[in-house]
DSSP file (Angstrom, degrees, kcal/mol; ACC not computed):
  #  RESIDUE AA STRUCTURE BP1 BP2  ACC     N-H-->O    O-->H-N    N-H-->O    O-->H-N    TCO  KAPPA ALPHA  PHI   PSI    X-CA   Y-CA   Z-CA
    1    1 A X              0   0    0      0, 0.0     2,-0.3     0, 0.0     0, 0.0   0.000 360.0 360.0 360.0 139.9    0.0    0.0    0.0
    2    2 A X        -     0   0    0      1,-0.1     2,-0.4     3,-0.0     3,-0.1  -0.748 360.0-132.9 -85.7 126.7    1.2    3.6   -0.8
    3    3 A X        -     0   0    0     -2,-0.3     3,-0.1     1,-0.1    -1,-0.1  -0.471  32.9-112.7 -96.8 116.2    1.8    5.9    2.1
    4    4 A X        -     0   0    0     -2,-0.4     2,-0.2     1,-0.1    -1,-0.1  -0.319  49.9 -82.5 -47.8 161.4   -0.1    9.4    1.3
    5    5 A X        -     0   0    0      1,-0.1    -1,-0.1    -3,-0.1    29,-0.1  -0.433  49.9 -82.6-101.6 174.8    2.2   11.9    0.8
    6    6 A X        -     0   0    0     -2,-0.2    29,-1.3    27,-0.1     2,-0.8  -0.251  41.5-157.7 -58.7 125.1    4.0   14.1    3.7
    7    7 A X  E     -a   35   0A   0     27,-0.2    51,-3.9    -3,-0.1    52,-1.1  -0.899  14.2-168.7-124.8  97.3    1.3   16.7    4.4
    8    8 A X  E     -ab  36  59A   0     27,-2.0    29,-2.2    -2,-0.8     2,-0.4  -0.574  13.4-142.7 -80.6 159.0    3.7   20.0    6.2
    9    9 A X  E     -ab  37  60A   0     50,-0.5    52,-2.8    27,-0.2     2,-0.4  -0.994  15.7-153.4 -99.6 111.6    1.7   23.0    7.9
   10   10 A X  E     -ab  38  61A   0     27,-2.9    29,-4.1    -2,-0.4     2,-0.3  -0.952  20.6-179.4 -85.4 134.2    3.5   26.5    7.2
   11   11 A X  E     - b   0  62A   0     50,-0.7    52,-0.8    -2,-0.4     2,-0.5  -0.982  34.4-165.9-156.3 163.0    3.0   28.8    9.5
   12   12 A X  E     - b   0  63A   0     28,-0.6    31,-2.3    -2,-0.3     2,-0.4  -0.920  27.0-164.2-129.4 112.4    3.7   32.7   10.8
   13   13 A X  B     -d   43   0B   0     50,-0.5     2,-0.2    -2,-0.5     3,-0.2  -0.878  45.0 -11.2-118.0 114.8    2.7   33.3   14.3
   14   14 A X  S    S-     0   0    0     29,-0.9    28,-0.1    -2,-0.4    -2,-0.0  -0.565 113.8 -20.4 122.0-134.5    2.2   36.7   16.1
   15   15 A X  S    S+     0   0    0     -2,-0.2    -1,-0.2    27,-0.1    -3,-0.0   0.825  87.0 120.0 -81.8 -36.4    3.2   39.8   14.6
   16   16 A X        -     0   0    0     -3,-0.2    26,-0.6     1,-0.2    50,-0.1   0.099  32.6-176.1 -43.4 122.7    5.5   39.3   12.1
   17   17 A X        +     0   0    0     24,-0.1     2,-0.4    25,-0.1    -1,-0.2   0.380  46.4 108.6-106.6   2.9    4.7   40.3    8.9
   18   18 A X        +     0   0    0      1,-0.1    47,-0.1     2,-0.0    45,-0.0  -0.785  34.6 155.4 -83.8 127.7    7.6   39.1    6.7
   19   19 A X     >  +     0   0    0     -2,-0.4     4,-1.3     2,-0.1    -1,-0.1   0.319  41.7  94.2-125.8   1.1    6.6   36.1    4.5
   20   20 A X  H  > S+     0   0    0      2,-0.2     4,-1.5     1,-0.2     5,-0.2   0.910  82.7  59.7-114.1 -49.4    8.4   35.8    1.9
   21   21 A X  H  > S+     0   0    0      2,-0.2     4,-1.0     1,-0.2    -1,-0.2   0.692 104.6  45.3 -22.9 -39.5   10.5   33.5    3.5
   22   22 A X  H  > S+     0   0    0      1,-0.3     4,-2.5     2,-0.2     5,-0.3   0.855 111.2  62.8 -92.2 -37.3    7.9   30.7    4.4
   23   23 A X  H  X S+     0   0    0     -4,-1.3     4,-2.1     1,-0.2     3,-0.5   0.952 104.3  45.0 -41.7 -49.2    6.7   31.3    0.7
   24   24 A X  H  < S+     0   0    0     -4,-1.5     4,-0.4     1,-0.3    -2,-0.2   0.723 116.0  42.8 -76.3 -38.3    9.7   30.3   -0.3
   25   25 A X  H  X S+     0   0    0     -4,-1.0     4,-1.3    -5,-0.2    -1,-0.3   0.583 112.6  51.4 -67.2 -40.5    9.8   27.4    2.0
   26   26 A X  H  X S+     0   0    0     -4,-2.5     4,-1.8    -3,-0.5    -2,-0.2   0.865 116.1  49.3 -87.7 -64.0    6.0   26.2    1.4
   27   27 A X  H  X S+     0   0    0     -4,-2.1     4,-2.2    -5,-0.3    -2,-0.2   0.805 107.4  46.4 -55.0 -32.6    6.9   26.4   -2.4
   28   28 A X  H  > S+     0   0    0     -4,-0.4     4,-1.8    -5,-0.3    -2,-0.2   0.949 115.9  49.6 -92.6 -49.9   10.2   24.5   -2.6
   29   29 A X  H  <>S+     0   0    0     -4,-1.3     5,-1.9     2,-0.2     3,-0.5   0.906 107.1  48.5 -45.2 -44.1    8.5   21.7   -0.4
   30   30 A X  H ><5S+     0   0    0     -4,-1.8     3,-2.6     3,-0.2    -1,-0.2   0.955 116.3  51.8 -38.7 -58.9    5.1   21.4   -2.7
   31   31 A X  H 3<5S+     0   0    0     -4,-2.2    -2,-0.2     1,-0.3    -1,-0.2   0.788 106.5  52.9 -55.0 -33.6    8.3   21.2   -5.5
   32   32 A X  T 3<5S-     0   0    0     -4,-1.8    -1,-0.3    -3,-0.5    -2,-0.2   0.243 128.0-100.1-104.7  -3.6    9.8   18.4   -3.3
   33   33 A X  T < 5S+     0   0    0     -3,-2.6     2,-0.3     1,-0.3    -3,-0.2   0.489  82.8 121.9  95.2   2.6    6.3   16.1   -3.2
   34   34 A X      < -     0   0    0     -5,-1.9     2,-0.5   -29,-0.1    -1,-0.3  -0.763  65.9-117.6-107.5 148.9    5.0   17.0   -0.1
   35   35 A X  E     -a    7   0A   0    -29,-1.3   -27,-2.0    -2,-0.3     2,-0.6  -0.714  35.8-156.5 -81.1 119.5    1.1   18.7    0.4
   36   36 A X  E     -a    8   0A   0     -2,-0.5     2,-0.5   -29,-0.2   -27,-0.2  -0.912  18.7-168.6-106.1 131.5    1.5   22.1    1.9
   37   37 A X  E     -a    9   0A   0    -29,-2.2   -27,-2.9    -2,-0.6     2,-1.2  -0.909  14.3-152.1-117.4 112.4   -0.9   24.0    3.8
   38   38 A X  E     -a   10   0A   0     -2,-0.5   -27,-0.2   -29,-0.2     3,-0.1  -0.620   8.4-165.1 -90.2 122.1   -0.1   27.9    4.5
   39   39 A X        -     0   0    0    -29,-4.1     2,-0.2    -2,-1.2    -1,-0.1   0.737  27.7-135.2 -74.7  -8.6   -1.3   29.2    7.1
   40   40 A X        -     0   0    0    -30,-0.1   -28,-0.6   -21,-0.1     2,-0.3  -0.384  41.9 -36.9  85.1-163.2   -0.8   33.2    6.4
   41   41 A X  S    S+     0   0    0     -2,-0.2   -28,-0.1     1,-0.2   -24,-0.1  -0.500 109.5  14.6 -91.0 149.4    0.3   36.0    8.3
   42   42 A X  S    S+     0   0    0    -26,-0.6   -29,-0.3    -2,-0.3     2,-0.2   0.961  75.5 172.1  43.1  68.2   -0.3   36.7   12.3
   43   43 A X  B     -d   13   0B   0    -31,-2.3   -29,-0.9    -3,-0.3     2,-0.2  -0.521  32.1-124.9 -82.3 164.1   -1.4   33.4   13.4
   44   44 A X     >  -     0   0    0     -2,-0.2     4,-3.2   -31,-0.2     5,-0.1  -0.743  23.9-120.7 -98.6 170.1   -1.9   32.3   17.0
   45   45 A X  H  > S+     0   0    0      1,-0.3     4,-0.9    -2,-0.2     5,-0.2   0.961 119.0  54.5 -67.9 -29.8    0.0   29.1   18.3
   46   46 A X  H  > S+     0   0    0      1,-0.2     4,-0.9     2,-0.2    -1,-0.3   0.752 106.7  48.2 -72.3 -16.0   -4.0   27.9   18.9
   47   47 A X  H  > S+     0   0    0      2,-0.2     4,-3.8     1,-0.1     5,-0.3   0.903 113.6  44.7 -63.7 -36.3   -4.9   28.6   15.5
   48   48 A X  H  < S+     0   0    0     -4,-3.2    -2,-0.2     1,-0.3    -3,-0.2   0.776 112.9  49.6 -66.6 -15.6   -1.8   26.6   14.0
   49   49 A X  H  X S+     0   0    0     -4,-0.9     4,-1.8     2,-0.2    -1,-0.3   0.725 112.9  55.4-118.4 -34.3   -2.2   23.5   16.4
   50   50 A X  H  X S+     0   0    0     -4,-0.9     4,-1.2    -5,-0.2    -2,-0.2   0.904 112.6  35.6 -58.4 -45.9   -5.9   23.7   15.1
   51   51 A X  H  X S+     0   0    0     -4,-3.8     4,-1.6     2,-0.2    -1,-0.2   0.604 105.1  68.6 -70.1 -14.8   -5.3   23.6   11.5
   52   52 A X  H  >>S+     0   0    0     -5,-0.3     4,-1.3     3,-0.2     5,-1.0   0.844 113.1  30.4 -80.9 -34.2   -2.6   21.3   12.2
   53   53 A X  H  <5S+     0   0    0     -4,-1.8    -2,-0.2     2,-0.2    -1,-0.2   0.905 115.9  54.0 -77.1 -27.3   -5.7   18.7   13.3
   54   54 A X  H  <5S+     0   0    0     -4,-1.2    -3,-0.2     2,-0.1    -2,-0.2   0.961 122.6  37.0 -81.2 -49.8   -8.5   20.0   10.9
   55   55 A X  H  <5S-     0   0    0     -4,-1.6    -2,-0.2    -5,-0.2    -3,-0.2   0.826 101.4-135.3 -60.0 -81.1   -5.2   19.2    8.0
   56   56 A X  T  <5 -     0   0    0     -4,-1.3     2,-0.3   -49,-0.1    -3,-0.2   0.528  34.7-163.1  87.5  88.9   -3.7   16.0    9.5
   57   57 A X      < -     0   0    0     -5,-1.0   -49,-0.2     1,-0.1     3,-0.1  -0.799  37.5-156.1-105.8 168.3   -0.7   17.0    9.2
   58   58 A X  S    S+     0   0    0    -51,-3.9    31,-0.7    -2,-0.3     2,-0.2   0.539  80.8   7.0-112.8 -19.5    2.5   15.4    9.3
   59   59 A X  E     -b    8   0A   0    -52,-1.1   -50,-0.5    29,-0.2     2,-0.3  -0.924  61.6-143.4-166.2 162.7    5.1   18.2   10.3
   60   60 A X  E     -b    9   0A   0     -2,-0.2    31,-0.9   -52,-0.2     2,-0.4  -0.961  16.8-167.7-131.9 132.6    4.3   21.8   11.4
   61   61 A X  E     -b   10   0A   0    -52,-2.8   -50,-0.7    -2,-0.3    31,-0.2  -0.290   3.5-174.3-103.4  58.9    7.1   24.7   10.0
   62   62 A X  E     -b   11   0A   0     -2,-0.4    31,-1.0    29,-0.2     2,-0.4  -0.391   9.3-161.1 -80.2 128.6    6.9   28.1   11.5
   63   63 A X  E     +bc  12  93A   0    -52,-0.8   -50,-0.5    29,-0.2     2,-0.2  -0.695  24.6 164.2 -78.6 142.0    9.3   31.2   10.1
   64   64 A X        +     0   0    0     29,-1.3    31,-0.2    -2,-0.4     3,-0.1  -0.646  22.7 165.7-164.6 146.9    9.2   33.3   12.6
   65   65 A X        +     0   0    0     -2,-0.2    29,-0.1    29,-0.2    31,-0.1  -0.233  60.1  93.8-136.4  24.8   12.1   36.3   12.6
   66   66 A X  S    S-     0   0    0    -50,-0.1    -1,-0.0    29,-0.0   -52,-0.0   0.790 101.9-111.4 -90.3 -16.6   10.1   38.6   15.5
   67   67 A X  S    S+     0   0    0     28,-0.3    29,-0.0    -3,-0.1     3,-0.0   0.520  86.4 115.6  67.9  19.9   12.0   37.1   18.0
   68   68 A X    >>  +     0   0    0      1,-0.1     4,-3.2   -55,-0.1     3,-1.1   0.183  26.8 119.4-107.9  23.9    9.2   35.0   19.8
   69   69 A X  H 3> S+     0   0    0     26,-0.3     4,-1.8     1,-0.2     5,-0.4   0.988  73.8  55.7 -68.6 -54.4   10.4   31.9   19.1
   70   70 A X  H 34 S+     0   0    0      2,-0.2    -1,-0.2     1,-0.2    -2,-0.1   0.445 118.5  38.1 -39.8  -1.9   10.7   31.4   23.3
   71   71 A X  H <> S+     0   0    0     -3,-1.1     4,-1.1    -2,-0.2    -2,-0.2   0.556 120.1  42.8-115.2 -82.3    7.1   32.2   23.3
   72   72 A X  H  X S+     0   0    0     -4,-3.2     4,-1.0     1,-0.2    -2,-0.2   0.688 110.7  48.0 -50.3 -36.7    5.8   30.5   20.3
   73   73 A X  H  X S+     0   0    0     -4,-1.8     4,-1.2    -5,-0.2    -1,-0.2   0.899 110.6  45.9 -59.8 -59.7    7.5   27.2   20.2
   74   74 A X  H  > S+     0   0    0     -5,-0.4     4,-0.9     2,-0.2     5,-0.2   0.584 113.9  57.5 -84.4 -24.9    7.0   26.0   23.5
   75   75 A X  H  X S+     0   0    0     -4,-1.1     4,-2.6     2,-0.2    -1,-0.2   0.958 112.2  43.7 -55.2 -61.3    2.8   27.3   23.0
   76   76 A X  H  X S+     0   0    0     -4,-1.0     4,-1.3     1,-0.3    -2,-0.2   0.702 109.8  54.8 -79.9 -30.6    2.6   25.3   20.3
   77   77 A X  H  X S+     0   0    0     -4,-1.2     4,-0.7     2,-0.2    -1,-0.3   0.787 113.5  45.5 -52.0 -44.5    4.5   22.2   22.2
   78   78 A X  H  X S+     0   0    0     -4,-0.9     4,-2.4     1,-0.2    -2,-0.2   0.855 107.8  56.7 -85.6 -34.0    2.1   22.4   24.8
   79   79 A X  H  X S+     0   0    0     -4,-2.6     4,-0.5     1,-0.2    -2,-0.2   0.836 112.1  37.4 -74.9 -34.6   -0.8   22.6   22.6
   80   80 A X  H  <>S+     0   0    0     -4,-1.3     5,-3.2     2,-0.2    -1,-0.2   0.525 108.9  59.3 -81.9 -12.3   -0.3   19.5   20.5
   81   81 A X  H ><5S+     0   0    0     -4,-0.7     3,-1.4     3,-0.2    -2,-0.2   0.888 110.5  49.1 -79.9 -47.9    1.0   17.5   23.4
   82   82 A X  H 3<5S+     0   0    0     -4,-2.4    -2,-0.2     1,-0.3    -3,-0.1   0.788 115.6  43.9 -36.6 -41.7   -3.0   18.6   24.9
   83   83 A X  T 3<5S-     0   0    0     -4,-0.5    -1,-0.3    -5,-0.1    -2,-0.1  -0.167 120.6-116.5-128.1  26.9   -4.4   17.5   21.9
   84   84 A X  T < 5 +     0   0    0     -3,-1.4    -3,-0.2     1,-0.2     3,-0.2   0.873  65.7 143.6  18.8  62.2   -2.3   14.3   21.7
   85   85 A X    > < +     0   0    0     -5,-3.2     3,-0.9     1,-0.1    -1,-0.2  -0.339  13.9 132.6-117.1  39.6   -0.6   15.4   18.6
   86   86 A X  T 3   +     0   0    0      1,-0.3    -1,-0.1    -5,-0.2    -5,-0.1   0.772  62.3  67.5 -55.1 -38.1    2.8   13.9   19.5
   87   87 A X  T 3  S+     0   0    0     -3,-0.2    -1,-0.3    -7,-0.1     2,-0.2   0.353  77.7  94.5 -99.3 -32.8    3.2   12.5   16.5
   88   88 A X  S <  S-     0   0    0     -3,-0.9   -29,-0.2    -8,-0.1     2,-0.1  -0.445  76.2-122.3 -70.7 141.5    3.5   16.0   14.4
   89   89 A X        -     0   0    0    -31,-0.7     2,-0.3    -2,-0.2    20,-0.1  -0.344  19.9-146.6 -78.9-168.8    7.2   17.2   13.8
   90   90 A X        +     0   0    0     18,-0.1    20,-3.1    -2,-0.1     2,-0.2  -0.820  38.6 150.7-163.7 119.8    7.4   20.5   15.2
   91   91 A X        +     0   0    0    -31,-0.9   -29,-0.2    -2,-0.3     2,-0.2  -0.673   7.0 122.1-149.0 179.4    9.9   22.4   13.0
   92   92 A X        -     0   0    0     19,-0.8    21,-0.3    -2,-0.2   -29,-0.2  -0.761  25.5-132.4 139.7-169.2   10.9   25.7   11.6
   93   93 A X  B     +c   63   0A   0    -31,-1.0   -29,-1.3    19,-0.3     2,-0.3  -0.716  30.7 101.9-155.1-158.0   13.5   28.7   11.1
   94   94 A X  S    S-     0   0    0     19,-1.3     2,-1.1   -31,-0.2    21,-0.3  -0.705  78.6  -7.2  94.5-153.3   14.5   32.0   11.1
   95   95 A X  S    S+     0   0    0     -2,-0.3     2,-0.4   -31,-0.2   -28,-0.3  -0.597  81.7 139.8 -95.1  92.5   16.4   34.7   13.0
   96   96 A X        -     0   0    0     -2,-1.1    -2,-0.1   -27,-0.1   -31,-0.0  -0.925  54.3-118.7-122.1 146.2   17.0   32.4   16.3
   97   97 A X     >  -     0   0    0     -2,-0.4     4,-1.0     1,-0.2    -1,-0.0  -0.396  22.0-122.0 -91.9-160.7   20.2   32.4   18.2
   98   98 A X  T  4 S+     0   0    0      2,-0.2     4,-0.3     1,-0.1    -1,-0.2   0.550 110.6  60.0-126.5   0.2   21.8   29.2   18.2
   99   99 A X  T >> S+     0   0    0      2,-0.1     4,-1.4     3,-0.1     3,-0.6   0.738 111.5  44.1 -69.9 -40.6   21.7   29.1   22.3
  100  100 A X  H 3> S+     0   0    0      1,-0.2     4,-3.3     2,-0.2     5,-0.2   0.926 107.0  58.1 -80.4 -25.6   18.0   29.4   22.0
  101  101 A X  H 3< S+     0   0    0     -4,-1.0    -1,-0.2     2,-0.2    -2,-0.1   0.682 104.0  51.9 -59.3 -23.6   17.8   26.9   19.3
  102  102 A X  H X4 S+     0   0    0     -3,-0.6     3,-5.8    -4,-0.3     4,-0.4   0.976 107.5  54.0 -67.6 -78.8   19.4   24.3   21.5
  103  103 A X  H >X S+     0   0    0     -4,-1.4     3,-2.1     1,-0.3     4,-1.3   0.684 104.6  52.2 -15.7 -51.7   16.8   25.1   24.3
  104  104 A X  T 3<>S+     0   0    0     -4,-3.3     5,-0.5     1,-0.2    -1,-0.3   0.447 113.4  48.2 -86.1  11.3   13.7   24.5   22.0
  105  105 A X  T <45S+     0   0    0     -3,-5.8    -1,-0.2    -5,-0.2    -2,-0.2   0.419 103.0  55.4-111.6   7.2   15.2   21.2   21.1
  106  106 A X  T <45S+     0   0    0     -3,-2.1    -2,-0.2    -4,-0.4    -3,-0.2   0.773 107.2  51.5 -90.5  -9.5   15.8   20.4   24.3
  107  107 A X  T  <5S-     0   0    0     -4,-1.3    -3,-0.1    -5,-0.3    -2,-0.1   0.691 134.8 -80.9 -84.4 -11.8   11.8   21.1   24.9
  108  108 A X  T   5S+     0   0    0      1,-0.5    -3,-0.2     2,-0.0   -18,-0.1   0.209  87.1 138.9 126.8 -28.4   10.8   18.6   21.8
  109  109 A X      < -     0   0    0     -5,-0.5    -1,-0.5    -6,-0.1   -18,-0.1  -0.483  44.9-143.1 -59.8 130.9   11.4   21.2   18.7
  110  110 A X        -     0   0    0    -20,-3.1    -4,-0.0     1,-0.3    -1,-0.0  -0.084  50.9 -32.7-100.3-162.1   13.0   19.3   16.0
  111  111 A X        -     0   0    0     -6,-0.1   -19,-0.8    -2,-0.1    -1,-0.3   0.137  59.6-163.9 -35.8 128.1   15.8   21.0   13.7
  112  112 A X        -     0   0    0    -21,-0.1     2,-0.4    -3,-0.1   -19,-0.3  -0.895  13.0-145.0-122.1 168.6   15.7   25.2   12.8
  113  113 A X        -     0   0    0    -21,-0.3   -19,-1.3    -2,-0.3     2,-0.4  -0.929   7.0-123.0-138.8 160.7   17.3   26.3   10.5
  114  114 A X        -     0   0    0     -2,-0.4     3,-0.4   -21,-0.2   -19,-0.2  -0.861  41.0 -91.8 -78.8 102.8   18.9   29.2   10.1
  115  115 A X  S    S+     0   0    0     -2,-0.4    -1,-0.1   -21,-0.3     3,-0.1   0.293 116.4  50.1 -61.5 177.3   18.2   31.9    6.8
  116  116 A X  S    S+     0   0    0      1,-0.3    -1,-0.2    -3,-0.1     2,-0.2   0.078  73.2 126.4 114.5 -50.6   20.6   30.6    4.6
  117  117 A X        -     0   0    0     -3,-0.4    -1,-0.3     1,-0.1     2,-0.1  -0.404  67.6-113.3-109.4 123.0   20.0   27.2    4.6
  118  118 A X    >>  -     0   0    0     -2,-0.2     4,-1.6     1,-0.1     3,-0.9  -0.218  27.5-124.5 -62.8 132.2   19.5   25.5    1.0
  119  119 A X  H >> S+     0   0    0      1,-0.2     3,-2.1     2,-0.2     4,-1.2   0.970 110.6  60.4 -39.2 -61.3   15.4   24.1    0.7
  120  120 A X  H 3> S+     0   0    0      1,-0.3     4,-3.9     2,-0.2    -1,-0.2   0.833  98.1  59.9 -47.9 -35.8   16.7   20.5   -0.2
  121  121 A X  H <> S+     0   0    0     -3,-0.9     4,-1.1     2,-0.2    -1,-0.3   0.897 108.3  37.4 -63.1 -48.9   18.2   20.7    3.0
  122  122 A X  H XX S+     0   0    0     -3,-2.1     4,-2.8    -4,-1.6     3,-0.9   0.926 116.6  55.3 -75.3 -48.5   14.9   21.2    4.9
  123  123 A X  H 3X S+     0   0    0     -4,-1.2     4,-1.0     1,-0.3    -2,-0.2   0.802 107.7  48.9 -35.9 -57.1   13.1   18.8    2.7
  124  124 A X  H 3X S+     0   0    0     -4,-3.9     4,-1.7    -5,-0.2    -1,-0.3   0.796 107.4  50.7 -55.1 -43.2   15.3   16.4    3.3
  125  125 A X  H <X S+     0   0    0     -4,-1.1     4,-1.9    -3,-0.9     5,-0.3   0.948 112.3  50.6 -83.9 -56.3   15.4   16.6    7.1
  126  126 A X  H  X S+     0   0    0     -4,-2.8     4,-1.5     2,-0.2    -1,-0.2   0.769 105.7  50.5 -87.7  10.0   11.8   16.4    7.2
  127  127 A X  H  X S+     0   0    0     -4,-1.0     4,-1.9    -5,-0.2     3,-0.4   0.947 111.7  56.3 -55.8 -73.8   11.1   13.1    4.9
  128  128 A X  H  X S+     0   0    0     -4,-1.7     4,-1.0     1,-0.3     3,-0.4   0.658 114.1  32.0 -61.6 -67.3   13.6   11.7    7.1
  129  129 A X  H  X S+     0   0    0     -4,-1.9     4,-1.1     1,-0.2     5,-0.7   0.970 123.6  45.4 -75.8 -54.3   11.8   12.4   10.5
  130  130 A X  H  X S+     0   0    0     -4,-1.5     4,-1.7    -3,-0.4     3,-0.3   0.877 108.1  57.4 -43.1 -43.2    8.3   12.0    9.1
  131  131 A X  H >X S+     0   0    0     -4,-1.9     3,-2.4    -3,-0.4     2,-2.1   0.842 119.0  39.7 -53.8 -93.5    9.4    8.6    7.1
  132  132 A X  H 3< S+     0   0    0     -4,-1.0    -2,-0.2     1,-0.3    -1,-0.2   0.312 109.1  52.6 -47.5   8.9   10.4    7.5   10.8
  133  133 A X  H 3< S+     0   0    0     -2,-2.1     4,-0.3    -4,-1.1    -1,-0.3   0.495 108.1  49.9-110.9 -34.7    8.0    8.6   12.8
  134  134 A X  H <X S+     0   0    0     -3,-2.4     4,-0.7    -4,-1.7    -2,-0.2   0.797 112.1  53.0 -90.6   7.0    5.3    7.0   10.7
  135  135 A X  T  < S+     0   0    0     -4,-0.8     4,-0.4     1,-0.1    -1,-0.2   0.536 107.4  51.4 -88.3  -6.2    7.5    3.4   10.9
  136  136 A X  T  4 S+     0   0    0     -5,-0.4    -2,-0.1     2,-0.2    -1,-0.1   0.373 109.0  50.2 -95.2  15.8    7.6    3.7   14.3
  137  137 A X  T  4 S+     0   0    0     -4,-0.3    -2,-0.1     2,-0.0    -1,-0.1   0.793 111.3  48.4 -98.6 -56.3    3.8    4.1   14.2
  138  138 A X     <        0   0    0     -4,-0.7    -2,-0.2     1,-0.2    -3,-0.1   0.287 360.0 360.0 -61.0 -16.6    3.3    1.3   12.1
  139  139 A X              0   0    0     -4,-0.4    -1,-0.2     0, 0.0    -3,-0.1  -0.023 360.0 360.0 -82.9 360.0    5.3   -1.1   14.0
């Protein structure tokens, strides 16, 4: 049987109004086989963790470059862990410092990445975790 394909959530939480990025990001994944859903500008963490259930999605992205990633990440952690939504990657990038980036992975936030950072790169990283989180599902 054929495994639907990897269904990411993009999304841009709070104030931040720069976008272009997660366009860019939401496009080169779509390019890369995966179903993308964007969420738009100035979401809350309970809207994303909401669409992330209405979608069934498989991984969750958020740009976010406001400097609320210590706010937003760990919202959004708590809010799919509530909703038993373990099972979603929890992902994303932007302007993070690379002390705080440790921190939100020690909390359950998987790989950010940094601006910079080639699409293939992120595509890659989340087949990989998505492939293994749905064989360890299956198992």
């Amino acid at each position: 049987m054929q495994q639907r394909p990897i269904r990411v959530l993009i999304a841009k939480v709070g104030l931040d109004g720069h976008d272009r990025g997660a366009k860019v990001i939401a496009a080169s994944l779509r390019d890369a086989g995966m179903e993308v859903i964007y969420t738009g500008l100035r979401q809350t963490p309970e809207m994303v963790v909401a669409t992330a259930l209405q979608e069934d999605v498989d991984a969750i992205g958020v740009s976010i470059l406001s400097g609320a990633h210590n706010t937003v990440f760990p919202a959004i952690i708590q809010l799919l862990k509530a909703q038993q939504l373990n099972h979603i990657l929890l992902t994303g990038g932007g302007i993070i410092p690379e002390d705080d980036m440790k921190k939100l992975q020690e909390m359950g936030v998987g790989k950010l990445f940094s601006p910079g950072t080639h699409t293939s790169e992120i595509a890659a990283y989340i087949k990989q975790v998505v492939t293994e989180k749905r064989n360890t599902q299956d198992a």
